[in-house]
N, C-alpha and C positions, 0 to 999 in steps of 0.2 A: 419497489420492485416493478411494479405494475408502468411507471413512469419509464424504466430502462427498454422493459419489453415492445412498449410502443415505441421509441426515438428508433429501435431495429429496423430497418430497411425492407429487407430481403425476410421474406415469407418463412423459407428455411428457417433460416437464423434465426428468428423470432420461434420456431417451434423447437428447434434444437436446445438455444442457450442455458434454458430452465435446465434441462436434464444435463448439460456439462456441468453446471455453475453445482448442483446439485452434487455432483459427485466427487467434485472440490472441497464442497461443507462436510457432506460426507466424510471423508477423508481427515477432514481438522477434529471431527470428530464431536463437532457443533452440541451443546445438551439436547434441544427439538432436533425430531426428524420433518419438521413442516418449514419448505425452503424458505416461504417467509418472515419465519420467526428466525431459522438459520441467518438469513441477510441480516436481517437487525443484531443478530450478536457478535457475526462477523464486521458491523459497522462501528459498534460499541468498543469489537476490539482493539479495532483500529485506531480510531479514536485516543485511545489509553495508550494504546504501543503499538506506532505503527512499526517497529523493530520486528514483533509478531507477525506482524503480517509479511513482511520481507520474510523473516524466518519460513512462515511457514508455505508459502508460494516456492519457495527453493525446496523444500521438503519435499510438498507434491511434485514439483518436476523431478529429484532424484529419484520419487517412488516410480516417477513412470519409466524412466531412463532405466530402470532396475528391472521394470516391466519386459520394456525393449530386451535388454541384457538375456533375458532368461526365457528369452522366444515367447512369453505369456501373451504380447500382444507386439505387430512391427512397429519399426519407425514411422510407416506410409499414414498406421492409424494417426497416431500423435500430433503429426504433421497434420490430418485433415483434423482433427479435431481443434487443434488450438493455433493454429499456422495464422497469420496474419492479425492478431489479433493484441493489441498493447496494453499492456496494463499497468501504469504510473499509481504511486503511494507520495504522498508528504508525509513528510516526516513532520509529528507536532511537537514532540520531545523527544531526550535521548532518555532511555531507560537505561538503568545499570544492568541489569541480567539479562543479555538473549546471546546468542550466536555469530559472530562476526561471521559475513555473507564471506570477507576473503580464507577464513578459515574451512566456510564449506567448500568454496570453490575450488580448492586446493585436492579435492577428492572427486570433483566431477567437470568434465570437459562441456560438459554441457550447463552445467552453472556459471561455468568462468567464462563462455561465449555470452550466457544470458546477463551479467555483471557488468560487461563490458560496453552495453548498452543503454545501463540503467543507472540512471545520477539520481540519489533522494534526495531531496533539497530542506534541508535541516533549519534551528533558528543559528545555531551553533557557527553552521556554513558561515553565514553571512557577519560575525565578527571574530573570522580568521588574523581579518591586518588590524583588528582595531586596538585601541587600548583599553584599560580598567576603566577608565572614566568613562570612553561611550558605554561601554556595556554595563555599567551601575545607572546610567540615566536611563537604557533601554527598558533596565528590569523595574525601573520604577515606575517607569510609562504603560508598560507591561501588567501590573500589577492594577496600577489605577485605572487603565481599559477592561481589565478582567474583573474588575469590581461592580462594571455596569449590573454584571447579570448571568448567570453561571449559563444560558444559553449562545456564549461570544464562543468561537473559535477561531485559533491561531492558523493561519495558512501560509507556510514559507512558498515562496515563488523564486523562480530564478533571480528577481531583480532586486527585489520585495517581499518585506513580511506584511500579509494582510492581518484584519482583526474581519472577522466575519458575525454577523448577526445571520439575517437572512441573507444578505448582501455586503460585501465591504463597505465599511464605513469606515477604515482608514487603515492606509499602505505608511509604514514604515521605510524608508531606502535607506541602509546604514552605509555610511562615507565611512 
């Protein structure tokens, strides 16, 4: 956390962030109320299902669009608080249970704008055109790189799937 706050630029933005980021965990309904420990379990969640996380980032925008709707607070707020600001997820696995984003989108204009912007790049993505065969050697390769060390992480990229320690130490590119 303390790493994010410093890379902040702009003086504001470094004293603001905490208390939006804050009222987001908030919101998820985080077990600690110590932002802290909030980020490390919203990292944890991620981690597990990043589906969650998409889930629940569309949640909080419908809650605020719901906000908007019912005069509690305007669109001007919203816009200054979150306006320019990106926030990308990979996808590490596909979970079976969560919420398809076009099923929510389907109830909020402000989702399906948000949707239309946002590609998660899955491992899945990436053997759309393949056969049974690459993706039996992948999961094997897959398997024996995850064997290193339960601290390896899977990162899909647009182009490529990494294997991450601290650092990549080896990019997949599926033909």
């Amino acid at each position: 956390m303390a790493n994010f706050i410093y890379a902040l630029k702009a003086a504001g933005t470094k004293r603001q962030w905490p208390r939006r980021l804050k009222i987001f965990f908030d919101f998820l309904d985080l077990s600690s109320d110590v932002l802290e420990e909030q980020a490390r379990e919203f990292v944890k969640n991620t981690r597990n299902n990043p589906k969650w996380t998409q889930g629940s980032l569309i949640r909080f925008l419908n809650f605020q669009h719901e906000r908007v709707m019912k005069k509690e607070i305007s669109e001007a707020k919203i816009g200054k608080l979150y306006a320019n600001n990106t926030i990308l997820f990979n996808q590490i696995q596909t979970p079976e249970k969560s919420e398809s984003v076009n099923t929510i989108s389907q109830r909020s204009e402000l989702v399906r704008s948000v949707n239309k912007q946002v590609r998660v790049y899955d491992e899945e993505s990436h053997f759309e055109s393949s056969n049974d065969y690459i993706k039996h050697l992948y999961s094997q390769v897959k398997e024996l790189i995850l064997s290193i060390g339960p601290d390896i992480n899977i990162r899909p990229r647009v182009k490529y799937i990494s294997f991450v320690r601290k650092r990549n130490f080896v990019d997949i590119v599926v033909r």
